[in-house]
BAFI-3210 file (N, C-alpha, C; in Angstrom, 3 decimals, decimal comma, padded with zeros to 6 digits):
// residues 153
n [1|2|3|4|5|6|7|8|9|10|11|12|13|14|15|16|17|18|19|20|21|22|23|24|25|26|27|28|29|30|31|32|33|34|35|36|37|38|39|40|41|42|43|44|45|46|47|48|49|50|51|52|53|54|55|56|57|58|59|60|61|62|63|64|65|66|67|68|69|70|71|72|73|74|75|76|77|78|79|80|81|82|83|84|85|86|87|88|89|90|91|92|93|94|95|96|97|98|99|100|101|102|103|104|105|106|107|108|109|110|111|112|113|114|115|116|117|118|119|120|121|122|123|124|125|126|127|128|129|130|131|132|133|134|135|136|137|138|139|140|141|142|143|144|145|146|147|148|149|150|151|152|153]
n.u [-011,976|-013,750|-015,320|-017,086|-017,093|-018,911|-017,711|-015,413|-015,873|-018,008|-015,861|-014,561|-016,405|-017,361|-015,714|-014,973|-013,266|-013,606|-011,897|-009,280|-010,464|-010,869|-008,453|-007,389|-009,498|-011,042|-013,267|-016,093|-018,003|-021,092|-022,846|-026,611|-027,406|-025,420|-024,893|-027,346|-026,427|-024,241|-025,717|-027,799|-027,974|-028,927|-030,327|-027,831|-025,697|-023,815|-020,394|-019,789|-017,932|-018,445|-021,003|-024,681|-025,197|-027,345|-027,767|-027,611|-029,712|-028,081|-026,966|-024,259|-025,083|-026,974|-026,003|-023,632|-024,835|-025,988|-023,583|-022,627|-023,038|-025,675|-024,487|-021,556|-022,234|-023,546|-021,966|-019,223|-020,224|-020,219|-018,667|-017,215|-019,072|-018,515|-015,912|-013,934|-012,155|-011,871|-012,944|-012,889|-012,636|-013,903|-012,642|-013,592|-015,393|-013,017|-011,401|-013,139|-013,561|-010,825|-010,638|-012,755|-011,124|-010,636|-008,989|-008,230|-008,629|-007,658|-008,671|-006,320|-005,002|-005,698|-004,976|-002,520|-001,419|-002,016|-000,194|002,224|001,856|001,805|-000,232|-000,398|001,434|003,743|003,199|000,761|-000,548|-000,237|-001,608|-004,373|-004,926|-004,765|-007,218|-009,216|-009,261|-009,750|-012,537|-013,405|-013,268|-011,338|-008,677|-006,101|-003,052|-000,270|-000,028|-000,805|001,810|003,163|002,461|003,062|006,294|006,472|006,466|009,096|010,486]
n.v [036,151|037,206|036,402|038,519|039,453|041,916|044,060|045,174|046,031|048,077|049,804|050,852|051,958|053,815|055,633|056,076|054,243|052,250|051,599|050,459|047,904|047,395|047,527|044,992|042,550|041,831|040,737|040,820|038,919|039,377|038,019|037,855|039,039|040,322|042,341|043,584|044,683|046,203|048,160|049,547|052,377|054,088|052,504|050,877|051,515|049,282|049,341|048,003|046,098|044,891|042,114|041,000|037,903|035,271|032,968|029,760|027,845|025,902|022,959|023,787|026,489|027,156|026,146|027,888|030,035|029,660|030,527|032,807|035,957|036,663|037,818|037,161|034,090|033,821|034,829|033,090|030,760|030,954|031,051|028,640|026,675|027,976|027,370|029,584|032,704|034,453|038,047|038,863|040,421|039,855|038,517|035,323|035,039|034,417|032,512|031,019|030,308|030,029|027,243|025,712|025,429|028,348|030,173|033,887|036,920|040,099|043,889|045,033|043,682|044,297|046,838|046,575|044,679|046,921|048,584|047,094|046,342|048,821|050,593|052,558|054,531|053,984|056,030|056,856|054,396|054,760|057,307|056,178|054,427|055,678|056,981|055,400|053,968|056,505|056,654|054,607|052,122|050,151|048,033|046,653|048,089|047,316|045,201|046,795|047,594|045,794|045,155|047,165|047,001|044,764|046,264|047,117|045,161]
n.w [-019,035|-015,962|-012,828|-010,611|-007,030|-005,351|-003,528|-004,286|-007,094|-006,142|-005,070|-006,759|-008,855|-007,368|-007,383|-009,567|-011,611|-013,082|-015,258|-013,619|-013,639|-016,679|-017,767|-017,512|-017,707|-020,132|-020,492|-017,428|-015,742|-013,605|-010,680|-010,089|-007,571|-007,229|-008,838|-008,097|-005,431|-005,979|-007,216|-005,431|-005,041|-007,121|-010,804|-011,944|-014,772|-016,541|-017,288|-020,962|-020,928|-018,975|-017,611|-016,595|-015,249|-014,271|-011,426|-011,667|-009,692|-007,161|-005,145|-004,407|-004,550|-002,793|-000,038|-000,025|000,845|003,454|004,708|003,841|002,597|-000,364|-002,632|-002,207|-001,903|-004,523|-006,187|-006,116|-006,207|-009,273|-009,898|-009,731|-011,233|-013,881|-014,150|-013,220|-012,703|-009,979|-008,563|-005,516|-001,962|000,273|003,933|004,868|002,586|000,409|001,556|001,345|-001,300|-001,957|-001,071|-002,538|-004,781|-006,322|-007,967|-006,815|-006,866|-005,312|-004,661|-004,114|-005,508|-007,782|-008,513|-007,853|-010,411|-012,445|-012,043|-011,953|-015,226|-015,839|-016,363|-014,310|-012,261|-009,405|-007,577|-008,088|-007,458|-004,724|-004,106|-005,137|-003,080|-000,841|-001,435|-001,665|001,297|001,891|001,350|002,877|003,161|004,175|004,533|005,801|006,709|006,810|004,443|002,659|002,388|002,234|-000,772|-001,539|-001,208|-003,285|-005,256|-005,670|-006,785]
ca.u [-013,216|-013,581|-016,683|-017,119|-018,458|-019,620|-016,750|-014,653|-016,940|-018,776|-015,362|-014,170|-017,603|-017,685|-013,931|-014,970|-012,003|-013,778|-010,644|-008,355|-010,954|-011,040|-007,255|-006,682|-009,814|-011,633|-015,049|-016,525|-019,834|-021,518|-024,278|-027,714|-027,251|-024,321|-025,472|-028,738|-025,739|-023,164|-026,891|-028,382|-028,476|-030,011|-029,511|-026,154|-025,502|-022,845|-019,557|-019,601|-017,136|-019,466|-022,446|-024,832|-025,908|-028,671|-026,592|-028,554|-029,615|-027,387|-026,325|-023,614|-025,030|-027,709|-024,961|-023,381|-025,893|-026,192|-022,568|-022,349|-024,389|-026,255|-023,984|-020,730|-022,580|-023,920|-020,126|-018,472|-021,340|-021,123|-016,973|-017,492|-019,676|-018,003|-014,131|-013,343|-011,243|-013,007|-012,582|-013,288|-012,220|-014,264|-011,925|-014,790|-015,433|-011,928|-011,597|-014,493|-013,319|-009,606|-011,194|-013,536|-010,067|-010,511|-008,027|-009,109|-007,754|-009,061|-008,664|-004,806|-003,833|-005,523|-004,105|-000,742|-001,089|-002,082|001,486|003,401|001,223|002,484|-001,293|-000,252|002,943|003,366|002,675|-000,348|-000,761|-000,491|-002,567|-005,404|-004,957|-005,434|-008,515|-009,926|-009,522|-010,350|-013,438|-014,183|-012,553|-010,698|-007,012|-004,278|-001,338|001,110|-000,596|-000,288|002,942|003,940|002,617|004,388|007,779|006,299|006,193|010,114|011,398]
ca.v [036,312|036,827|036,901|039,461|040,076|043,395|045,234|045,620|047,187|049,108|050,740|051,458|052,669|055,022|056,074|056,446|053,703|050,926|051,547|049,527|046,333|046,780|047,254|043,903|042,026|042,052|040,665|040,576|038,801|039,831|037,543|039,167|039,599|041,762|043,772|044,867|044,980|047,179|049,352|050,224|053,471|053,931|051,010|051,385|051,525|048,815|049,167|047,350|045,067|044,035|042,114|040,182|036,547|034,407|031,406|028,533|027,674|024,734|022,988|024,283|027,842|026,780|025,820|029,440|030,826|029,713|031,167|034,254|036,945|036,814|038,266|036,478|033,294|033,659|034,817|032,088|029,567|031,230|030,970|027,374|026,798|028,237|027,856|031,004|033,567|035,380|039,022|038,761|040,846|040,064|037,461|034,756|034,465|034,350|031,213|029,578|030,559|028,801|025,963|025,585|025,398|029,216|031,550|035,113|038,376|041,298|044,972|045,489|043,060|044,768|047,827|045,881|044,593|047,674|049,125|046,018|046,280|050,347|051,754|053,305|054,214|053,933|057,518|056,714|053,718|055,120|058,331|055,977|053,449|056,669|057,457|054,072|054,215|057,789|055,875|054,121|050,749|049,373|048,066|047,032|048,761|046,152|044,641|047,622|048,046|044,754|045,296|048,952|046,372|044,064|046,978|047,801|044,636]
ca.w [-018,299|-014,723|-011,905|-009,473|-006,109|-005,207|-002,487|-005,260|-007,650|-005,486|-003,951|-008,343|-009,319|-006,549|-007,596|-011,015|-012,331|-013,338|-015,778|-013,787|-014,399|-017,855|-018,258|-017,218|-018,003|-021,392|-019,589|-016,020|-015,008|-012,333|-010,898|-010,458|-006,697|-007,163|-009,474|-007,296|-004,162|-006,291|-007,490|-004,531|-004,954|-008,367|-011,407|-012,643|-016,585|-016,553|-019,072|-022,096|-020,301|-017,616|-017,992|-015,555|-015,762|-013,270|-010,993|-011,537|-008,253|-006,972|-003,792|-003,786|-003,866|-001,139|000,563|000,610|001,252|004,810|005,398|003,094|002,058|-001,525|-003,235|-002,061|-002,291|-006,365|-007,220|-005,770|-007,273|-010,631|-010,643|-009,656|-012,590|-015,066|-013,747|-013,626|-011,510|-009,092|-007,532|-003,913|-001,024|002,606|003,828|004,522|001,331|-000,257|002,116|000,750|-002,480|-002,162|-000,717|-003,529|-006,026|-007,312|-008,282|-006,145|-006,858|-004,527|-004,957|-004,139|-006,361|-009,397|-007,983|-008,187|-011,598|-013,127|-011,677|-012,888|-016,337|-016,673|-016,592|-013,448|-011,780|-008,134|-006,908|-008,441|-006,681|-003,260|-003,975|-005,700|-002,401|000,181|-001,876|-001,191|002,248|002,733|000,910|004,454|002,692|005,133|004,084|006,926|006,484|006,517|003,368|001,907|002,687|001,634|-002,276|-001,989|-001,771|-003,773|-007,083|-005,928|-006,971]
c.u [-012,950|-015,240|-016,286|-017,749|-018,360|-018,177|-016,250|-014,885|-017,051|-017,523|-014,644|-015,338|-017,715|-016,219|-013,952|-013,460|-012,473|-012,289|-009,456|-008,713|-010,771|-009,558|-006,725|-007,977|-010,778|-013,132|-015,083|-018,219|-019,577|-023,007|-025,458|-027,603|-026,344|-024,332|-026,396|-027,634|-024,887|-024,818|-027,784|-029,249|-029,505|-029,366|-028,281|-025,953|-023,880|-021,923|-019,786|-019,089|-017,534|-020,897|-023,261|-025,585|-026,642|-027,668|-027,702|-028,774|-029,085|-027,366|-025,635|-023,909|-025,847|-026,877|-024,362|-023,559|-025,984|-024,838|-022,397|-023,412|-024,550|-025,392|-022,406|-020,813|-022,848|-022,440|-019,505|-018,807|-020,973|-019,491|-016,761|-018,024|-018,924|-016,647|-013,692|-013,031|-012,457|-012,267|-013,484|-012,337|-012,748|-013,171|-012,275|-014,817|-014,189|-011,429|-012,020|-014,079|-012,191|-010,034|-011,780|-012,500|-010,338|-009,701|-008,947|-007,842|-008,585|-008,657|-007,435|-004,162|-004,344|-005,063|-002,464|-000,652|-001,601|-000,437|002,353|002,807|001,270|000,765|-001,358|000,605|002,281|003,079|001,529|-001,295|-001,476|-001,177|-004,495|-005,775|-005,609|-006,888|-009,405|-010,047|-010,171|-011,858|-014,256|-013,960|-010,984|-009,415|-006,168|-002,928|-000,495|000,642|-000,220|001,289|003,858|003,566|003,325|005,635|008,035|006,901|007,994|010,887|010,847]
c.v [036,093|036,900|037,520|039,547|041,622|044,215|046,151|046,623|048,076|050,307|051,842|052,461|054,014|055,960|056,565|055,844|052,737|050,750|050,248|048,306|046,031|046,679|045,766|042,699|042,250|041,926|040,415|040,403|038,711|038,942|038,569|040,031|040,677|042,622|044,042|045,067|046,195|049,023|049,737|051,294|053,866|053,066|051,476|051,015|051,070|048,702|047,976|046,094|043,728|043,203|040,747|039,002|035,518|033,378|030,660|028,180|025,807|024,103|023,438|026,170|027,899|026,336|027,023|030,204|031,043|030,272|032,403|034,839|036,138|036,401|037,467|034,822|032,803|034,059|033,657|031,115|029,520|030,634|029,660|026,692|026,644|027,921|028,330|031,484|034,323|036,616|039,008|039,319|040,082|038,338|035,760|034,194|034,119|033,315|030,672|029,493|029,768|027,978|025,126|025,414|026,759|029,893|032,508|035,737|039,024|042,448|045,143|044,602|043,417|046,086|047,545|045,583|045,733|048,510|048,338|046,290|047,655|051,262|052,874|053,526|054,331|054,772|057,806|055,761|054,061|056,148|056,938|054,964|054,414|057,226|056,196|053,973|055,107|057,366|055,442|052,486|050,693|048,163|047,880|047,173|047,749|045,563|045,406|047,581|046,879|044,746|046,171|047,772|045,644|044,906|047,345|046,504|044,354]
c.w [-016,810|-014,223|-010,963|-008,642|-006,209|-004,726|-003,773|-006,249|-007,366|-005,266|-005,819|-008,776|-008,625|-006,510|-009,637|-011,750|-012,237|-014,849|-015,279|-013,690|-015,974|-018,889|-018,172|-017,608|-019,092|-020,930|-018,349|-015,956|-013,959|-011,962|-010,396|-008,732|-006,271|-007,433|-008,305|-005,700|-004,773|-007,241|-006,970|-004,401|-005,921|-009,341|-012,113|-013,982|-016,100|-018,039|-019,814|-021,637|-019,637|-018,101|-016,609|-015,745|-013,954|-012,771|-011,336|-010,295|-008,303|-005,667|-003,341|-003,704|-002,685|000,106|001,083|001,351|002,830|004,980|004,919|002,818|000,646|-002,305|-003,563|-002,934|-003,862|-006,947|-007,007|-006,178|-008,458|-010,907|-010,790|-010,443|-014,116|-014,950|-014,242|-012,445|-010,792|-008,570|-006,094|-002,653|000,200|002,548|004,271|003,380|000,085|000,592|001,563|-000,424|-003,045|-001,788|-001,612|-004,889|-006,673|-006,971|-008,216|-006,719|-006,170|-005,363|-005,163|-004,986|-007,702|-009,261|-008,703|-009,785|-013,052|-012,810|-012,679|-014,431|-017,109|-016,387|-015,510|-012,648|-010,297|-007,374|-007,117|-007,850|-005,447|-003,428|-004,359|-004,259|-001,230|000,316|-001,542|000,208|002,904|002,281|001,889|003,847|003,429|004,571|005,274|006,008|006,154|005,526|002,213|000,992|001,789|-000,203|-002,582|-002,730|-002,748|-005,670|-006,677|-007,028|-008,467]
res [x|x|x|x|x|x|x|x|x|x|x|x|x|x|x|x|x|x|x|x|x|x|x|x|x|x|x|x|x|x|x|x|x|x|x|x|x|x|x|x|x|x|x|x|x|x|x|x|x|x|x|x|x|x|x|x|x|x|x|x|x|x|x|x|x|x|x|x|x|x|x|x|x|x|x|x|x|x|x|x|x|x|x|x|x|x|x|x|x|x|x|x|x|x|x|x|x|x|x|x|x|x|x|x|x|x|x|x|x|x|x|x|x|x|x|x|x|x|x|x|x|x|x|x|x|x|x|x|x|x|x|x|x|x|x|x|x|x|x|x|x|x|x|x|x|x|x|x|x|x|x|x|x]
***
């Protein structure tokens, strides 16, 4: 089991590969703010995989709150909660997140462990990574660059 904020989601859903979440994790909650952040547009019929559960309101998500959006804030609450892994990209909240004792993964590293894990070789990688950017998801290069070396060894 993991929790999710939104970036991540949002940038799969709109890529049509919520695939490489469910290659690697069996379940993902989503708290409720994420969902209505990753369904904006119209409500999203979430996989089987996914499902979304209420934070309890806490201090420590009132707490969040004043530094993060919603959305950030109720994932990072909910992982805290439950201790559990979190996916989190903005780098803000993947601060607050190690701070808080959680194990983060963002995007490029389920990228990465779908490579290492075979569901996708690396020419696959870098085409599915260009598509994310050409996306308007924002990625420095040298990050990149450094998981590219990361899948040689």
């Amino acid at each position: 089991m993991i929790i999710s904020d939104s970036t991540t989601l949002i940038v799969l859903f709109d890529l049509d590969r919520t695939d490489l979440l469910s290659n690697l994790f069996s379940t993902i909650i989503i708290p409720t703010s994420v969902y209505k952040e990753i369904s904006t547009k119209n409500e999203l019929v979430l996989p089987n995989f996914m499902s979304v559960i209420e934070v309890q309101n806490s201090e420590l998500l009132e707490s969040l709150k004043m530094i993060l959006d919603d959305g950030e804030s109720e994932a990072i609450a909910l992982a805290v909660e439950r201790k559990s892994k979190l996916i989190i990209d903005e780098k803000k909240g993947r601060k607050i997140a190690i701070n808080q004792g959680l194990k983060i993964i963002g995007l490029l590293g389920i990228v990465y462990l779908n490579v290492k894990r075979e569901f996708l070789i690396k020419q696959q990688a870098i085409k599915l990574l260009e598509d994310i950017q050409a996306h308007g998801y924002r990625i420095n290069q040298r990050i990149i660059d450094d998981m590219l070396k990361m899948l040689d060894t």
